[in-house]
PAMIKOL-757185 format. One record per atom (N, C-alpha, C, CB): residue in one letter; atom name; z, y, x. Coordinates in nm, 3 decimals, padded with zeros to 5 digits. Glycine has a CB too. Layout:
+------+------+---------+---------+---------+
: rest : atom :      up :   north :    east :
+------+------+---------+---------+---------+
:    a :   CA :       Z :       Y :       X :
...
+------+------+---------+---------+---------+
END
This chain:
+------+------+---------+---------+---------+
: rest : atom :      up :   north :    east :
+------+------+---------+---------+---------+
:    x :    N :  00.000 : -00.117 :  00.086 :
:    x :   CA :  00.000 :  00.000 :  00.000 :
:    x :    C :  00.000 :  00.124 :  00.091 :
:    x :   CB :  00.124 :  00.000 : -00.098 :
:    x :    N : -00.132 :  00.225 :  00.100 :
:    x :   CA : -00.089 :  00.331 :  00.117 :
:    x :    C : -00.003 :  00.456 :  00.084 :
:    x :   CB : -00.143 :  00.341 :  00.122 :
:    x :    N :  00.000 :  00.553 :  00.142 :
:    x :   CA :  00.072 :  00.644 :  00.106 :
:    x :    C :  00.077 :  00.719 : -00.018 :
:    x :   CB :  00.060 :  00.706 :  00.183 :
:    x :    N : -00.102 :  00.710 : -00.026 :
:    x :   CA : -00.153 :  00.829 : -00.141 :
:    x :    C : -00.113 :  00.672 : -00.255 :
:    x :   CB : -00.388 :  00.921 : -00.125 :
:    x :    N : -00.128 :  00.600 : -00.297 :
:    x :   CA : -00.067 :  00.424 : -00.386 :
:    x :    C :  00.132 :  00.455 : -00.429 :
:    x :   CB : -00.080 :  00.219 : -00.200 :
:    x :    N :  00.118 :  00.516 : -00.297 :
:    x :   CA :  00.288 :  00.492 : -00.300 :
:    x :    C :  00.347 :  00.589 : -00.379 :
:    x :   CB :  00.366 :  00.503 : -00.153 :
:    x :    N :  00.229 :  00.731 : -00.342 :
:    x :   CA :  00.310 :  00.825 : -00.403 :
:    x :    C :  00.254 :  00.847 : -00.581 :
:    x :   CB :  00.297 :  00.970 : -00.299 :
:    x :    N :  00.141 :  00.816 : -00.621 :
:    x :   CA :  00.124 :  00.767 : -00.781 :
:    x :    C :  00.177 :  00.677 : -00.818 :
:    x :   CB :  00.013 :  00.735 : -00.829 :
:    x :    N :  00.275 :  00.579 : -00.772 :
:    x :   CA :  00.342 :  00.485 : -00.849 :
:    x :    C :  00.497 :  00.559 : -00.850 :
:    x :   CB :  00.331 :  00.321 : -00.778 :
:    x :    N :  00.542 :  00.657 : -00.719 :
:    x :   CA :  00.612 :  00.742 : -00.733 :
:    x :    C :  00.644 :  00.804 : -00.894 :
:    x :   CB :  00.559 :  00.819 : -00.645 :
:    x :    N :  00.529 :  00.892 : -00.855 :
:    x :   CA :  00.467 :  00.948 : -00.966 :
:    x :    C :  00.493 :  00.914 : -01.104 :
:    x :   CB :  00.350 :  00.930 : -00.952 :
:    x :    N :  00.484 :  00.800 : -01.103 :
:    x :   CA :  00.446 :  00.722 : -01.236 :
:    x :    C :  00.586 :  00.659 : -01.274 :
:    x :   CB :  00.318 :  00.594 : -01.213 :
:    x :    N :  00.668 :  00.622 : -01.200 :
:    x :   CA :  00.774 :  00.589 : -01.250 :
:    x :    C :  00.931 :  00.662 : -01.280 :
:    x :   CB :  00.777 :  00.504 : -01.186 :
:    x :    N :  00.845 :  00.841 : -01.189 :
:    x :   CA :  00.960 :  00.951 : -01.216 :
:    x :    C :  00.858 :  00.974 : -01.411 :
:    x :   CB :  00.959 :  01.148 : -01.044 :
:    x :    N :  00.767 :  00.945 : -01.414 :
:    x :   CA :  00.785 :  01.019 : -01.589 :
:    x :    C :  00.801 :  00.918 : -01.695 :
:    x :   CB :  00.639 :  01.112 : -01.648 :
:    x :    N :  00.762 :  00.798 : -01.643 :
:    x :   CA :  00.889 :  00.690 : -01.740 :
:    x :    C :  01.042 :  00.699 : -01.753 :
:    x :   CB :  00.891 :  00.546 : -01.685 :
:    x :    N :  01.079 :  00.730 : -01.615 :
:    x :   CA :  01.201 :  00.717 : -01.630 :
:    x :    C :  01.272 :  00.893 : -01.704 :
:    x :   CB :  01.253 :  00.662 : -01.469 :
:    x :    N :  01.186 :  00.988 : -01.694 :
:    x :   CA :  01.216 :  01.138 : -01.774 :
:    x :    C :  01.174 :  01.100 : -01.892 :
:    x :   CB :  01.136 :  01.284 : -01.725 :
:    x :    N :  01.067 :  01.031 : -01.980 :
:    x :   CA :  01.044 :  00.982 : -02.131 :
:    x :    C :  01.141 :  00.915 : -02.193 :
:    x :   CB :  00.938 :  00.896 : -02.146 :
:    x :    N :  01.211 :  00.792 : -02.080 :
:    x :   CA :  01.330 :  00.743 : -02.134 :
:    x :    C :  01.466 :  00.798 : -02.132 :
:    x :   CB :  01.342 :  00.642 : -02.088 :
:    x :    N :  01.479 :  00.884 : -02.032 :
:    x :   CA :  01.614 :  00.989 : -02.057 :
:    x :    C :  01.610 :  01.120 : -02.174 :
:    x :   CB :  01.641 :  01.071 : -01.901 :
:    x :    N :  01.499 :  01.114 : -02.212 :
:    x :   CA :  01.454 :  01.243 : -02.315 :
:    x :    C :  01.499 :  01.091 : -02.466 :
:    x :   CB :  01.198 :  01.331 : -02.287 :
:    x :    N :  01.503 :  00.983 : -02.481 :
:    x :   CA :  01.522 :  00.913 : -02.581 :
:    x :    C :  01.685 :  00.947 : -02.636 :
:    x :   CB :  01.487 :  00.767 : -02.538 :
:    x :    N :  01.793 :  00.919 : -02.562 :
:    x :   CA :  01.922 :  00.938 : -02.633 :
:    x :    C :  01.876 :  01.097 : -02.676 :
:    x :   CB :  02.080 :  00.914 : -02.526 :
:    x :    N :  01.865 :  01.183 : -02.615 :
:    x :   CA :  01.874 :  01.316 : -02.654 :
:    x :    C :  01.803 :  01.351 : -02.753 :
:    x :   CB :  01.849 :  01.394 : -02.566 :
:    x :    N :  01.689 :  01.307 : -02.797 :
:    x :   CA :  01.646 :  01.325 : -02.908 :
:    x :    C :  01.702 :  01.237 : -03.067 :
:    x :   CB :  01.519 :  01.306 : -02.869 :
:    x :    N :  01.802 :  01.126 : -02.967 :
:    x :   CA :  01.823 :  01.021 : -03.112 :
:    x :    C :  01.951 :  01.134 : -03.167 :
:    x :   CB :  01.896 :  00.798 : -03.071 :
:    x :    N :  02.037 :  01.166 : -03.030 :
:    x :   CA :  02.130 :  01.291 : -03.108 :
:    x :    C :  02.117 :  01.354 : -03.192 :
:    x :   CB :  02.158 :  01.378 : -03.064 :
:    x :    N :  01.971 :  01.453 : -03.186 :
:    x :   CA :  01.940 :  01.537 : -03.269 :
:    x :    C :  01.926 :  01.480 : -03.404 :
:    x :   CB :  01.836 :  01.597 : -03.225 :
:    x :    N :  01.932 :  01.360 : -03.397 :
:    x :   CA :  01.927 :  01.312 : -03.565 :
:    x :    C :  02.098 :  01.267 : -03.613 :
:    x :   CB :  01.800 :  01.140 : -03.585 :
:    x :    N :  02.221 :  01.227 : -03.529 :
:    x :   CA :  02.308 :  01.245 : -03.599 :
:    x :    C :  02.386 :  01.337 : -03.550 :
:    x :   CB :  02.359 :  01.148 : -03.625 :
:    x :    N :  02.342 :  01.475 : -03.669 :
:    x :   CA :  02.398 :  01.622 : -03.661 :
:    x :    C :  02.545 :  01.576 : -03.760 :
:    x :   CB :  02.269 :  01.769 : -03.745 :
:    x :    N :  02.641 :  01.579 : -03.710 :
:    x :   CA :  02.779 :  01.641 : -03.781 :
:    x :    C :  02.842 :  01.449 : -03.763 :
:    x :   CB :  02.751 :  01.740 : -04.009 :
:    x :    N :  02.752 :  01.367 : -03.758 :
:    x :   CA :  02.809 :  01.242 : -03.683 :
:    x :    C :  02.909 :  01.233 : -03.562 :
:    x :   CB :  02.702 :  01.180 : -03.635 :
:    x :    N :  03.010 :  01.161 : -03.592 :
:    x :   CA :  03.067 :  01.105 : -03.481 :
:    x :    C :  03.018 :  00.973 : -03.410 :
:    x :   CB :  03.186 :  01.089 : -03.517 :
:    x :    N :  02.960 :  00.962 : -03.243 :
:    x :   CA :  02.928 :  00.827 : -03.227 :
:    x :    C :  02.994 :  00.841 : -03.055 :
:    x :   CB :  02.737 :  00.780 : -03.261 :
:    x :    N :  02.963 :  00.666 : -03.065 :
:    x :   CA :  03.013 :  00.623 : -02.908 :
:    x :    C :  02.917 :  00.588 : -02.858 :
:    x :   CB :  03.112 :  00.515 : -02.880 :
:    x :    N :  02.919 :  00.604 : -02.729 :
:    x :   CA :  02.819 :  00.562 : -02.618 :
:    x :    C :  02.730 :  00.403 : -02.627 :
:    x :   CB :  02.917 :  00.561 : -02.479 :
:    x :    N :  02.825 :  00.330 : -02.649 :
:    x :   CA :  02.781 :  00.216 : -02.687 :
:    x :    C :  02.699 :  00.204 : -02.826 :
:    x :   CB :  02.890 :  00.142 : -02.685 :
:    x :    N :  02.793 :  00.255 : -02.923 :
:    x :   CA :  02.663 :  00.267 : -03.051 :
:    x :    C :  02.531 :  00.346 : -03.060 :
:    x :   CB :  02.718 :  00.322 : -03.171 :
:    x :    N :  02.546 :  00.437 : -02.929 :
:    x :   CA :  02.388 :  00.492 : -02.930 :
:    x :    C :  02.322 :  00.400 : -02.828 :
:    x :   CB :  02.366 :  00.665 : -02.880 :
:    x :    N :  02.347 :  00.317 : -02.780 :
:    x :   CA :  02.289 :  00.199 : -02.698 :
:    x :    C :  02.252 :  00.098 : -02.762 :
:    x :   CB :  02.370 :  00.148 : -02.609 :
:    x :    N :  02.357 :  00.077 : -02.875 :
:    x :   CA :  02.306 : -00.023 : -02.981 :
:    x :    C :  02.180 : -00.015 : -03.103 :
:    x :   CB :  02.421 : -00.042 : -03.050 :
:    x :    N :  02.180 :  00.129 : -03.122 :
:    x :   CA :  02.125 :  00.220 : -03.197 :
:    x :    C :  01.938 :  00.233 : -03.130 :
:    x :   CB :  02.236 :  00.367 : -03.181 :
:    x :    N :  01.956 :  00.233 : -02.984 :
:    x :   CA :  01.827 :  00.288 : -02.991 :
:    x :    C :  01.773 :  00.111 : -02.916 :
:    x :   CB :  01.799 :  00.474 : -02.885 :
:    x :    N :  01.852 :  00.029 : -02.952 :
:    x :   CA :  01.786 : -00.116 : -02.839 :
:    x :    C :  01.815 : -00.121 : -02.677 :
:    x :   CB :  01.600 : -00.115 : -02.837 :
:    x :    N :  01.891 : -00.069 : -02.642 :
:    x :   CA :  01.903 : -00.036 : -02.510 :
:    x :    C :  02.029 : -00.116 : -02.493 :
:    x :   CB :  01.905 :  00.122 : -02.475 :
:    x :    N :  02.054 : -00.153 : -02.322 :
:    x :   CA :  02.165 : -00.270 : -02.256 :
:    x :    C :  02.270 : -00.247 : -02.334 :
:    x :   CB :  02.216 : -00.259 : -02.091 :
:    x :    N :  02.348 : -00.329 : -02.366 :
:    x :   CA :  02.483 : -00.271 : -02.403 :
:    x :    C :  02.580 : -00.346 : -02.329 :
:    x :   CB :  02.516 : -00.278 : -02.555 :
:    x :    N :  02.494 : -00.364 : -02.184 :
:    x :   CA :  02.620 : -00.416 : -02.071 :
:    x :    C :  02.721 : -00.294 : -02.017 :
:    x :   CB :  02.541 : -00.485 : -01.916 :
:    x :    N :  02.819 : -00.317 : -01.976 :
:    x :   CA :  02.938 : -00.226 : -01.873 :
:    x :    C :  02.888 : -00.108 : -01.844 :
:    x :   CB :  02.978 : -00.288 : -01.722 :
:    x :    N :  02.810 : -00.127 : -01.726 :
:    x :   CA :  02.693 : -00.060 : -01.622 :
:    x :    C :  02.603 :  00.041 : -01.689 :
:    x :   CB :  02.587 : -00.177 : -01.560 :
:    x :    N :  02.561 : -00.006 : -01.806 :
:    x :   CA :  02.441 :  00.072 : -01.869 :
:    x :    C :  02.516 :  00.163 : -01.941 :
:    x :   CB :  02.334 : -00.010 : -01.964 :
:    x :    N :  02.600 :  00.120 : -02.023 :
:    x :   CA :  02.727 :  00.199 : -02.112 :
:    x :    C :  02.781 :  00.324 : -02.012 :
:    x :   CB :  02.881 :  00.074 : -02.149 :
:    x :    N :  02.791 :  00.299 : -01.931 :
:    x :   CA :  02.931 :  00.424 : -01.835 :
:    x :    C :  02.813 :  00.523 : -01.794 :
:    x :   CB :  03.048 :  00.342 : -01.636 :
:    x :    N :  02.679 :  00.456 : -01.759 :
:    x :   CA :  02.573 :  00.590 : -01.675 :
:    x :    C :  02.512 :  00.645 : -01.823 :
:    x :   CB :  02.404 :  00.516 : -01.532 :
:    x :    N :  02.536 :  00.650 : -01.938 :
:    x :   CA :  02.500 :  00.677 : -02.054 :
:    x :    C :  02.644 :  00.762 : -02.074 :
:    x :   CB :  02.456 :  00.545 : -02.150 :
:    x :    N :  02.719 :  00.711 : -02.038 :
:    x :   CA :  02.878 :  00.820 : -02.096 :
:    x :    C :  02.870 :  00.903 : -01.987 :
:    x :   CB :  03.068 :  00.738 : -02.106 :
:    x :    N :  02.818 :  00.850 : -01.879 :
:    x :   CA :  02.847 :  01.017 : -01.812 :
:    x :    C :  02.781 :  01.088 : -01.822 :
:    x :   CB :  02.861 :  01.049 : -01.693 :
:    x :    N :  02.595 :  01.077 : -01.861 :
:    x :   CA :  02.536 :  01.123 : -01.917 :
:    x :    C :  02.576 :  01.264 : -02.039 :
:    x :   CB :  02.493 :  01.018 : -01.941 :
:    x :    N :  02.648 :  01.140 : -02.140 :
:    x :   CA :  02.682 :  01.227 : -02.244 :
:    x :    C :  02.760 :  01.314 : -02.194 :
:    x :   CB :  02.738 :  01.171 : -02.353 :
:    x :    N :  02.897 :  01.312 : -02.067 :
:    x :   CA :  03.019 :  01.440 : -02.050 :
:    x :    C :  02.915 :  01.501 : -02.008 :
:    x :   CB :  03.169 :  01.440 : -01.942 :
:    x :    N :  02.802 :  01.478 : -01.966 :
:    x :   CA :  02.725 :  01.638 : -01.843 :
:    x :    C :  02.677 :  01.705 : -01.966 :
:    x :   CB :  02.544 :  01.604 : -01.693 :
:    x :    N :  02.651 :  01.659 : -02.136 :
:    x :   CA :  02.555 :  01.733 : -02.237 :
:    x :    C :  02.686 :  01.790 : -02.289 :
:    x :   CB :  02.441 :  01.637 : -02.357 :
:    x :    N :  02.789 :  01.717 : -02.270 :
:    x :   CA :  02.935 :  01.788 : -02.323 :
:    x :    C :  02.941 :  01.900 : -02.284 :
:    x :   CB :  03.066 :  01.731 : -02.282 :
:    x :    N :  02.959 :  01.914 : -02.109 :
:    x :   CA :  02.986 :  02.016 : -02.059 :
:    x :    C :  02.875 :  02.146 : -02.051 :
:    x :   CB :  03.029 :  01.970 : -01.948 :
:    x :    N :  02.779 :  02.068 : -02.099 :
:    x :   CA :  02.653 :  02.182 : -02.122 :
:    x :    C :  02.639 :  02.242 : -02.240 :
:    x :   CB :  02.518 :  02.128 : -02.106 :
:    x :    N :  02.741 :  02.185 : -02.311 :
:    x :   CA :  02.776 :  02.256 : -02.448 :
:    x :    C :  02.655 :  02.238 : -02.560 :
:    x :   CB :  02.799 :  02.424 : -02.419 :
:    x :    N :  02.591 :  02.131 : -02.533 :
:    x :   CA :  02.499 :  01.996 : -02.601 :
:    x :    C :  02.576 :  01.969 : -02.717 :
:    x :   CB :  02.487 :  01.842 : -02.503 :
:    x :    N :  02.676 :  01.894 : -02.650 :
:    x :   CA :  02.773 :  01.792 : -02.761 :
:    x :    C :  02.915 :  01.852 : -02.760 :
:    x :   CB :  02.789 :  01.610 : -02.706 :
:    x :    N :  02.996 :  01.828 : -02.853 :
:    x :   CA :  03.128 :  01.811 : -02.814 :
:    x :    C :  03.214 :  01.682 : -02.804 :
:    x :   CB :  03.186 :  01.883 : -02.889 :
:    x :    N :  03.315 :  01.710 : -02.787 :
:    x :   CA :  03.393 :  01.546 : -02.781 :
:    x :    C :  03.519 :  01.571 : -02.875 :
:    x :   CB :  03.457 :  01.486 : -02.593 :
:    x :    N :  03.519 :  01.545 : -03.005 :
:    x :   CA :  03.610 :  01.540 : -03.092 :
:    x :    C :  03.767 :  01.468 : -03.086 :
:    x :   CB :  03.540 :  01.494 : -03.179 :
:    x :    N :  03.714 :  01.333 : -03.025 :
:    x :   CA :  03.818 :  01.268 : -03.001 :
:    x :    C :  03.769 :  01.163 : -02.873 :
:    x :   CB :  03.869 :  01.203 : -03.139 :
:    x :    N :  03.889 :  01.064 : -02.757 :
:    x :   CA :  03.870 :  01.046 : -02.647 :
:    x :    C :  03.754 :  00.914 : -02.675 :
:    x :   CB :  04.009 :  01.029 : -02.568 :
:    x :    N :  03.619 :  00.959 : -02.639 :
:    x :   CA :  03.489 :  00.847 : -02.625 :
:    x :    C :  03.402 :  00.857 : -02.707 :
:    x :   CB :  03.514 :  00.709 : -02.636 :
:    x :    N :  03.446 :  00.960 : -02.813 :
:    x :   CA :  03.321 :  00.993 : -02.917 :
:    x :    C :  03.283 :  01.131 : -02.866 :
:    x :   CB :  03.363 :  00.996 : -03.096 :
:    x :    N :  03.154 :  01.120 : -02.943 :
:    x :   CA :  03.050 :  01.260 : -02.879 :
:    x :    C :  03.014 :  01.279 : -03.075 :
:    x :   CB :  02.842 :  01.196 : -02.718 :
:    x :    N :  02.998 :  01.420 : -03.064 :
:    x :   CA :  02.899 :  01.492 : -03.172 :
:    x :    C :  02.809 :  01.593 : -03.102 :
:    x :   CB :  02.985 :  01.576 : -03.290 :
:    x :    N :  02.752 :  01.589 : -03.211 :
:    x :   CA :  02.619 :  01.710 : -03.191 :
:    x :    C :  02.722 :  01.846 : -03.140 :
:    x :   CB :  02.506 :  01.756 : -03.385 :
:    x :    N :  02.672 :  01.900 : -03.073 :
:    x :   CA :  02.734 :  02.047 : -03.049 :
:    x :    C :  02.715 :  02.150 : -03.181 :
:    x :   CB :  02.653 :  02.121 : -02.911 :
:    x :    N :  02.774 :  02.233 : -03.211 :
:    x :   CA :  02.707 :  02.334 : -03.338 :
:    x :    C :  02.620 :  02.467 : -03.281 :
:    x :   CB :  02.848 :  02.407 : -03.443 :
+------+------+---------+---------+---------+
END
């Protein structure tokens, strides 16, 4: 594999992997005034619902917390931000 090979598969697998991080964030936008857990939006959209996949998805969610995205009502649930 050359360089110019290496860097379109580069390429190609930084905008799969930005299409699939744009998925929770848009499933949010559909439960407005919902309370959910990390795991039920994993369950929700078909995605792992191993350990591993769960925690890089919750930390996910504290960085939309702290971006004032979501809030956190109570300890492990997320809502829509208002």
């Amino acid at each position: 594999m050359n360089v110019i090979e290496l860097l379109a598969d580069l390429q190609a697998q930084h905008r799969e992997t930005a299409a699939r991080a744009g998925e929770p964030r848009d499933q949010i936008q559909h439960l407005t005034g919902q309370e959910f857990r990390a795991r039920e939006l994993h369950e929700l959209l078909g995605m792992p619902t191993d350990e591993a996949s769960v925690n890089i998805t919750r930390s996910r969610l504290g960085r939309l917390t702290r971006q004032g995205f979501l809030t956190q009502p109570g300890r492990g649930r997320y809502q829509k931000g208002t």
